[in-house]
N, C-alpha and C positions, 0 to 999 in steps of 0.2 A: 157393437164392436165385437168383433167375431173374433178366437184365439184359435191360431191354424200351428199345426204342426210344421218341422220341415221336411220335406217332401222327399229328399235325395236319400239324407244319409240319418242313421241312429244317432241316438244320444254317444254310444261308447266314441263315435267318428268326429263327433264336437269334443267329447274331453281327451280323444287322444289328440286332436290338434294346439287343444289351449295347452295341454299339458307336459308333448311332448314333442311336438313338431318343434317350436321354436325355444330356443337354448337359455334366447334374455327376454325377460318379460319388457324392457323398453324397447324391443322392437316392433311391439302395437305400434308408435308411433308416425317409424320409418315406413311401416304399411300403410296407414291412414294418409299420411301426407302423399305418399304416391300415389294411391289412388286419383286424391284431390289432383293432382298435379294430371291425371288421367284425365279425370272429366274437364280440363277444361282443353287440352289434347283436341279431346270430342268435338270443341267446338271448331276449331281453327282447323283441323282437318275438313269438316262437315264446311267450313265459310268457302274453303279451295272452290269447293263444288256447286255450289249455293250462292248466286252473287243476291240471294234472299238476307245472305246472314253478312255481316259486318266481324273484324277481329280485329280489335284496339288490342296490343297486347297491355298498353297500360291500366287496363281497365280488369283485368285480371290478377288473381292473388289468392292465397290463403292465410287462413288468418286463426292462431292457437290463443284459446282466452280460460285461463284457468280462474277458476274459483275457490278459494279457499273454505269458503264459511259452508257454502254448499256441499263441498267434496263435488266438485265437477270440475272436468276439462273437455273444450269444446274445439273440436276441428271445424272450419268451414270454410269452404271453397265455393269462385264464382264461373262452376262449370257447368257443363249440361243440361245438370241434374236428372231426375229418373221419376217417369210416370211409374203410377200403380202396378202393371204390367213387369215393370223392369225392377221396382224392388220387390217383390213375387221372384221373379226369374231367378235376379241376381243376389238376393238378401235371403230368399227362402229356401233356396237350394244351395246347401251346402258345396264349394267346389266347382260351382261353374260361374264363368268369367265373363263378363259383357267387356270388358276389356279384349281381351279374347276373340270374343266374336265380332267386334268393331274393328279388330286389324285384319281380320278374312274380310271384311266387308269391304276395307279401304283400302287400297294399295297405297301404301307408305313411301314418303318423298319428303324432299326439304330436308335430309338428312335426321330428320326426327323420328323419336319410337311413341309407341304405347308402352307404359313400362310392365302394369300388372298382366297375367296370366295365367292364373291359376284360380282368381278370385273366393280366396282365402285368406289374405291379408287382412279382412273386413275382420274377420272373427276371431284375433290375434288380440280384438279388443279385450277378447271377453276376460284374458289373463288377468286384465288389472278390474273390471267390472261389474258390479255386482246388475247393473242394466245398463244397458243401451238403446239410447234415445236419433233415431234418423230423423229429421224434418229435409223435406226434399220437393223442388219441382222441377217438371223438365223445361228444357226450350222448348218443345215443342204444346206443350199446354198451358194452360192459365190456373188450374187445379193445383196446388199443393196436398202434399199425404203428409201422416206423420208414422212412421214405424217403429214399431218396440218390443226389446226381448230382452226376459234376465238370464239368458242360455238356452239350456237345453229345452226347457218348457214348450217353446214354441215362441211364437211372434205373433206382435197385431199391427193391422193396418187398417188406419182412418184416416179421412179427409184433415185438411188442415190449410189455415188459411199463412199463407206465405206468399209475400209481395213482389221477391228478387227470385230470379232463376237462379239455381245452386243447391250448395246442400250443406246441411248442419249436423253435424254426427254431436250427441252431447255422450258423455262418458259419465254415470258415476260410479266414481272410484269406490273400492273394495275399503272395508276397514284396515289399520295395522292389524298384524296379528304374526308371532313368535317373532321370526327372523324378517320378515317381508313387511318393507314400510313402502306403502304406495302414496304416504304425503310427498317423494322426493316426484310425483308429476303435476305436484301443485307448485313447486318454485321455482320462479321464473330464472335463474342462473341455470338449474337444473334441465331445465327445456331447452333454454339458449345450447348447451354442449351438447345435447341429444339431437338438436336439428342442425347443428354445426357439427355435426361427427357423422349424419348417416345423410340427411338431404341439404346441403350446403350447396350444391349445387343441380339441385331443383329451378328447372329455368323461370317457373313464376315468382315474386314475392313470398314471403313467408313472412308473415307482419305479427307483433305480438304490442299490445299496451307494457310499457315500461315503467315504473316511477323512477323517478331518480331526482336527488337532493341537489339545488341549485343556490347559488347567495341570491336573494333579495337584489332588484333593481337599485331602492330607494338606501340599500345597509347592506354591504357585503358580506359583515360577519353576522348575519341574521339566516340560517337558510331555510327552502321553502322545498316541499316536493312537490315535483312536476311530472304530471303522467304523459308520455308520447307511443305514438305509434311508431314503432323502429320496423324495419325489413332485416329480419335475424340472418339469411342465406345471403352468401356471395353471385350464387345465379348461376352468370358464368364462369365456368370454372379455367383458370389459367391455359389447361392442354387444347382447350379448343378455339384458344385464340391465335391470332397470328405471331409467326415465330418472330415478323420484323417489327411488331408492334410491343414486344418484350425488350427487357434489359437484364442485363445481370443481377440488377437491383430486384426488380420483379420476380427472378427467380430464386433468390436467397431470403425475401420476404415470405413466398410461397412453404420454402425451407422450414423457416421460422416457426411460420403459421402451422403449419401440419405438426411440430414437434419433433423432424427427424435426428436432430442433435443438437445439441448446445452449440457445437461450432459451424463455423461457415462452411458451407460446401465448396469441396475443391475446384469439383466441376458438373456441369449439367448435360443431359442429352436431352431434349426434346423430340419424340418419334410420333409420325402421323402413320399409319397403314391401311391401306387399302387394299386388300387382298382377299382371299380366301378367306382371312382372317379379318376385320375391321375392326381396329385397337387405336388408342393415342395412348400416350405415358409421357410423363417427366421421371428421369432419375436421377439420382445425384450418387458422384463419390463423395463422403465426406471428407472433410480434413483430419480429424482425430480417428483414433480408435474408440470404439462405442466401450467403456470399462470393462464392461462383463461378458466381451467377444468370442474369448478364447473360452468363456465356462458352460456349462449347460443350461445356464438360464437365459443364454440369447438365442432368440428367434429371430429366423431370415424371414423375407417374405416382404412382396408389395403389397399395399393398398390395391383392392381389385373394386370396382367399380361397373354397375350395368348400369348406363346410360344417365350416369352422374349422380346414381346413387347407391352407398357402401355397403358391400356385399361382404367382402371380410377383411379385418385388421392388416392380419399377414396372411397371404397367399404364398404359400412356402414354395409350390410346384411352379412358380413362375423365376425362380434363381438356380442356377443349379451352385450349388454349393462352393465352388471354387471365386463368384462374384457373391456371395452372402453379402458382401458389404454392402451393398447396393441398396438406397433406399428411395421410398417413389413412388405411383402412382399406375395402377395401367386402368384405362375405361374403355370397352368395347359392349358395342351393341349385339354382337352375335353371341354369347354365352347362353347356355344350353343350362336354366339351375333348376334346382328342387323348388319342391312346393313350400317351402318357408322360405326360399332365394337366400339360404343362409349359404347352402350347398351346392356344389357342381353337380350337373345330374351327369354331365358327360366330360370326358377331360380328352377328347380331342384339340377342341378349341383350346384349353388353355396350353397344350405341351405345343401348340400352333407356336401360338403367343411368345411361349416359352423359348422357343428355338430364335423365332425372329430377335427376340431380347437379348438374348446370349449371344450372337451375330454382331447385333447393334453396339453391344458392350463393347466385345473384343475389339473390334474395328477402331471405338475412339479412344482407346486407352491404344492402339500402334498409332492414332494420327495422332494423340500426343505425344507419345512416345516419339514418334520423326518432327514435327511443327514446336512443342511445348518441352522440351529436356527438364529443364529446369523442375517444372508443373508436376514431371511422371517420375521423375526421380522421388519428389517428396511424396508423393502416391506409393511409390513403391516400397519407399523406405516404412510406410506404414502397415501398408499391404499386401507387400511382394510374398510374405510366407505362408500366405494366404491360394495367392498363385501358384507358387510350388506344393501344396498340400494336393491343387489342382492337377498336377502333371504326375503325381504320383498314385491318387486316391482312383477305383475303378479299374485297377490293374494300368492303368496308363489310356485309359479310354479317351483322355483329354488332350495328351502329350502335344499331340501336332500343332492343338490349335494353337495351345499355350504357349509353345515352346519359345516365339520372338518376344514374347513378354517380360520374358528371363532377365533378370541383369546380376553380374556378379563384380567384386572389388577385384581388380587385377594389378598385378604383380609393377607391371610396367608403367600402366597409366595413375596408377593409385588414386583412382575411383573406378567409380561402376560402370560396367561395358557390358553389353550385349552378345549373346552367343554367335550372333552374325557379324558382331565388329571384330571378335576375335579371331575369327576363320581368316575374315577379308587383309590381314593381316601377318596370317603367317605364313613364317619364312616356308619356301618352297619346297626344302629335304622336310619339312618336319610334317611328322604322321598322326598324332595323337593329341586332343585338345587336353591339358595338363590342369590339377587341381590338386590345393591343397586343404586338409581340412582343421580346425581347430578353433579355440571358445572365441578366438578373438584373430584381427591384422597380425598385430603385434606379435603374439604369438606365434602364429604362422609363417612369418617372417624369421622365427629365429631356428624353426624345424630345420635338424640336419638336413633331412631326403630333400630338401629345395635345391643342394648345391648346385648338385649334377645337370639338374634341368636349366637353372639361374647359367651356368656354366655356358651353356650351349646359345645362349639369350633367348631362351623359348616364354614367352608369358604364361606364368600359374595363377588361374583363377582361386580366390579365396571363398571357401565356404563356410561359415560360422553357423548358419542355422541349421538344426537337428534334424532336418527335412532334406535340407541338401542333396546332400550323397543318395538320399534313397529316392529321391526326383531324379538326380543323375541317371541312377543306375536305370532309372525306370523308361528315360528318354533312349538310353544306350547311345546313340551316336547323334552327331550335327553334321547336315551337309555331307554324309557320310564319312566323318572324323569319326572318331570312337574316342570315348572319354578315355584318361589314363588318369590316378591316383599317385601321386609323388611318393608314394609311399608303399606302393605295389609291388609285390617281390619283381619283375619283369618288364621294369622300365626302359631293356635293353636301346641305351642310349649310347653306349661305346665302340670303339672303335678298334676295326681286329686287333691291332698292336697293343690295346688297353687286355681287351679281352686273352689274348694270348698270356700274355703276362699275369691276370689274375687268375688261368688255371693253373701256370708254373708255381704263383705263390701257394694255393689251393692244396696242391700237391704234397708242395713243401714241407705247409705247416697242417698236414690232413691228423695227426696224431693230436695236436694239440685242441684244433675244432673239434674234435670227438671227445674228447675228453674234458671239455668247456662244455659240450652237448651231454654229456653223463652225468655231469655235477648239476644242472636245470635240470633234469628230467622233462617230464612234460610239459613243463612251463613255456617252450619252444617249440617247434617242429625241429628246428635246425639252429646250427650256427655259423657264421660266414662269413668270410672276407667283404669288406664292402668295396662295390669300384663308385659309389654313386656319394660316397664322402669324401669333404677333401679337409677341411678342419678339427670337423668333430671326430672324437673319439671312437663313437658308438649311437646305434640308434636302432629301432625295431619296426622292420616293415613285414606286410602281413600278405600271405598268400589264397587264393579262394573268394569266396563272393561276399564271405561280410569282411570290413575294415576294422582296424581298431576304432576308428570313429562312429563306425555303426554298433558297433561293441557297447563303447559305451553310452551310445541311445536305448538301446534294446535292454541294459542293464537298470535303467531308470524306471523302463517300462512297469504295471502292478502285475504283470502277467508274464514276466519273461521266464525266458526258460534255461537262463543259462547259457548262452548262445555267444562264444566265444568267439576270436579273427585265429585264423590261424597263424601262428606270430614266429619270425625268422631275428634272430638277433644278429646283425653287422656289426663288426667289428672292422675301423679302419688301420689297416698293415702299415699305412704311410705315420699314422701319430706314435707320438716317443712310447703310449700307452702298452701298444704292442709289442715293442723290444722289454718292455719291462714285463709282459705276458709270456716271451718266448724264454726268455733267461728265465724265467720260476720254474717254468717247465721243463727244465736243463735243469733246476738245482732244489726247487722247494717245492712239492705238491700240496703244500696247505695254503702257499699263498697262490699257487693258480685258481685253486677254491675260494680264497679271498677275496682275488681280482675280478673274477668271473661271477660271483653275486654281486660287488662292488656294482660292477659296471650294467647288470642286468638290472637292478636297481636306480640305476642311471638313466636306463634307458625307458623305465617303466616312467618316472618320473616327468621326463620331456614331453612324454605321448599324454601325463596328465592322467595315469593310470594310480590307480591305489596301492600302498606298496603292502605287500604282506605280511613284513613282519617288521616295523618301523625300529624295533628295539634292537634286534639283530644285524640292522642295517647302522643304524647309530653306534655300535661296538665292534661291527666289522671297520667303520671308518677309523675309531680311535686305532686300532692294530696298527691299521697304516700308518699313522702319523707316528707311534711310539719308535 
């Protein structure tokens, strides 16, 4: 028995693949079974052509048999197998693929692949290994070999006598040693979630002996253990069945199964594509919010899958961030990966993927949106600030698609409407879609700046979320409406006979406004008659591009910079407050100073703003009242 070197590549090109190609040392396993699941590929391909060869698929299978006492675990598969010639070729040289060269050989049909390519998978073993034991024969001989390597050393290859066509890969496992315990590929729970997590949908059997404790025929409370062979894989996997042969149930089982949440999915898409691109996916919205959405320790990202088996957890580049929530599966046979198939070698195909998904998305959240109200309401109400992060994030890269997605609480209907229900709606003079902002309805509802607009019966959308306004601002118009702020210095809403009148009074009282403007100082731009109040007293609308509401978003911010609205204080001439403003200023200059913090204080207070000096505000009030 002859010890041969390997022919390709050096030793350092063996320890840099055990040791640094792949990330997790359990995915020797995902390798090895794919392989298996290759050779037997081999055969059924090869029957196409061959009415020499017969192709039971029942009659195939792999099959994981751990030994404890040993320290071995054994893969074997009833495929191919590989004369002398092919484990030489394929076992001795480091990096080349008879996989590989069996799908140049074969033109590929029946919608099935070869999965390995790179034939390096094999030696993925060597991580957990201290040797590796091959026994192997092909279909095409009556010869068995048996081959054998502790690594880098080299390999040997001898005859062997082996009855079945197939191949038996034996593994012994490495000792423990510091942190790395490789007994966890001796227990069989342990294996069961390694080949339920990465080939689960492997189309052959994957058969492992089980014990499991049963009561006695003869004594129920007596039990006995019973060892079976179980089939650990599902096989076929849910996306590449028929949509009509599914149920809801079947889809929320799948849900289940995979782990995507505790709750039940809202709703599902199932996508077949045939394209440029060849993908299938299930995805789901779910019902809940995942806890830890909003913080830095959630990851987006699908389950990515080449040809049924997991290539990574989360594929981030397949959401774009505005549908994060999305969770789900995509399998496509065209993916272009690295040599450990941990990695994308190319990311065409997947921004492919990517574009069609985010297509597919948006589409069924508007056909529920129009079919399902009900369904996308509750979607939204979970998700929607999620969507507007979308219309805003990217400079507005998103805007257009997002934009019918929108829904806000309105004035009139008191619920949530749509940017398109509101246009289709208004009145015919009116120019500007209207909004008001603030922490809550209620709230909002009791803002002076509503009057004016409420006045006219124009509908004001309510924006409560901190996103809001800067999604607005970021959409700028609908239908070419242009958003208007209730709160806007320039909601010119009046009418010449109003307006006329408000610069006679303007005029009027131009001594007193300047001198109510001198006693604030900076704290204002200005002071002014209001024409847009008609009960309240007082209130402060803001001129320029940030609002008080974006004000106080930006102040929350760990980074902000002080970034103030530029703030106009209205005072309405119609309330008693104002005769009692004009007569101080005809008779007492300390209490127009009085009045005029009183009421800027007032005004600060309604907008929800902080007051400055709470103790000077509280002894300004007693004055009044003594």
């Amino acid at each position: 028995m002859e010890k041969k070197q390997f022919q390709a590549e050096s030793k350092r090109l063996l320890e840099m693949m055990v040791h640094s190609i792949y990330s997790q040392k359990e995915i020797f396993l995902r390798e090895l079974i794919s392989n298996a699941s290759d050779a037997i590929d081999k055969i059924y391909y090869k029957a196409l052509t061959d009415e020499n060869i017969s192709f039971n698929q029942e009659d195939y299978f792999i099959k994981i048999v751990p030994n404890k006492e040993a320290r071995t675990l054994t893969i074997q598969d009833t495929g191919i197998g590989m004369t002398k010639e092919e484990l030489e070729d394929n076992l001795g040289v480091i990096a080349k693929s008879g996989s590989l060269a069996f799908k140049k050989e074969i033109d590929m049909q029946d919608g099935q692949e070869i999965i390995g390519q790179f034939g390096v998978g094999f030696y993925s073993s060597f991580m957990v290994a201290d040797k590796v034991t091959v026994y192997t024969r092909s279909l095409y001989s009556d010869e068995g070999f048996k081959w054998e390597s502790d690594g880098v050393e080299g390999y040997t290859i001898e005859s062997y006598d082996k009855p079945e066509v197939g191949t038996e890969i034996v593994i012994q496992l490495k000792e423990n040693a510091d942190e790395e315990n490789y007994d966890e590929f001796l227990d069989d729970y342990q294996l069961q979630n390694l080949i339920k997590k990465y080939s689960d949908f492997i189309r052959y059997p994957i058969k492992m002996d089980l014990t499991e404790k049963h009561p006695q025929e003869d004594n129920e409370e007596e039990m006995v253990e019973v060892t079976e062979e179980k089939t650990i894989n599902s096989m076929v996997p849910i996306w590449r069945k028929n949509k009509q042969e599914l149920n809801d149930e079947d889809y929320e089982g799948f849900y289940q199964e995979k782990r995507f949440g505790f709750d039940k999915p809202l709703s599902h898409l199932h996508i077949s594509v045939d394209g440029m691109v060849r993908f299938q996916s299930i995805l789901y919205i779910p019902e809940q919010l995942p806890f830890n959405y909003y913080s830095q320790d959630f990851e987006k990202g699908l389950e990515l899958y080449s040809n049924g088996v997991l290539i990574m957890d989360k594929c981030a580049d397949l959401l774009p961030d505005h549908f994060s929530f999305i969770r789900g599966i995509v399998d496509s046979e065209d993916l272009s990966l690295n040599i450990s198939r941990e990695i994308l070698q190319q990311d065409r195909q997947v921004k492919l993927i990517a574009k069609n998904i985010e297509k597919k998305i948006k589409n069924h959240l508007q056909s529920m949106l129009k079919n399902d109200r009900e369904k996308y309401e509750t979607f939204y109400k979970t998700f929607g600030r999620q969507i507007k992060y979308g219309v805003y994030a990217d400079f507005g890269a998103n805007k257009d698609s997002l934009k019918d997605l929108l829904l806000f609480h309105s004035s009139s209907e008191n619920k949530l409407v749509s940017l398109k229900e509101y246009v289709e709606r208004m009145p015919e003079e009116q120019e500007h879609i209207y909004y008001a902002t603030g922490e809550s309805h209620e709230r909002i509802e009791k803002l002076p700046q509503t009057e004016l607009v409420k006045d006219k019966g124009y509908e004001i959308l309510y924006f409560t979320d901190e996103v809001d306004e800067f999604a607005i601002r970021m959409l700028i118009n609908y239908d070419d409406k242009d958003f208007k702020n209730v709160s806007s210095g320039d909601l010119d809403l009046e009418d010449e006979e109003t307006k006329q009148e408000a610069e006679k009074q303007k005029e009027e009282h131009k001594d007193l406004l300047t001198e109510m403007k001198e006693i604030l100082g900076d704290k204002v731009k200005d002071v002014r008659l209001s024409t847009r109040l008609k009960s309240h007293p007082v209130c402060l609308s803001a001129e320029g591009e940030v609002s008080i509401e974006m004000e106080k978003v930006l102040r929350q911010m760990p980074d902000n910079q002080n970034i103030e609205a530029t703030k106009v204080l209205e005072i309405n001439n119609k309330h008693d407050i104002f005769n009692a403003l004009v007569h101080a200023h005809e008779s007492d200059k300390e209490k127009v100073k009085l009045y005029t913090n009183i009421l800027y204080n007032q005004a600060l207070l309604i907008e929800g703003l902080p007051i400055e000096d709470p103790v000077a505000l509280t002894n300004d009030m007693c004055k009044v009242m003594v």
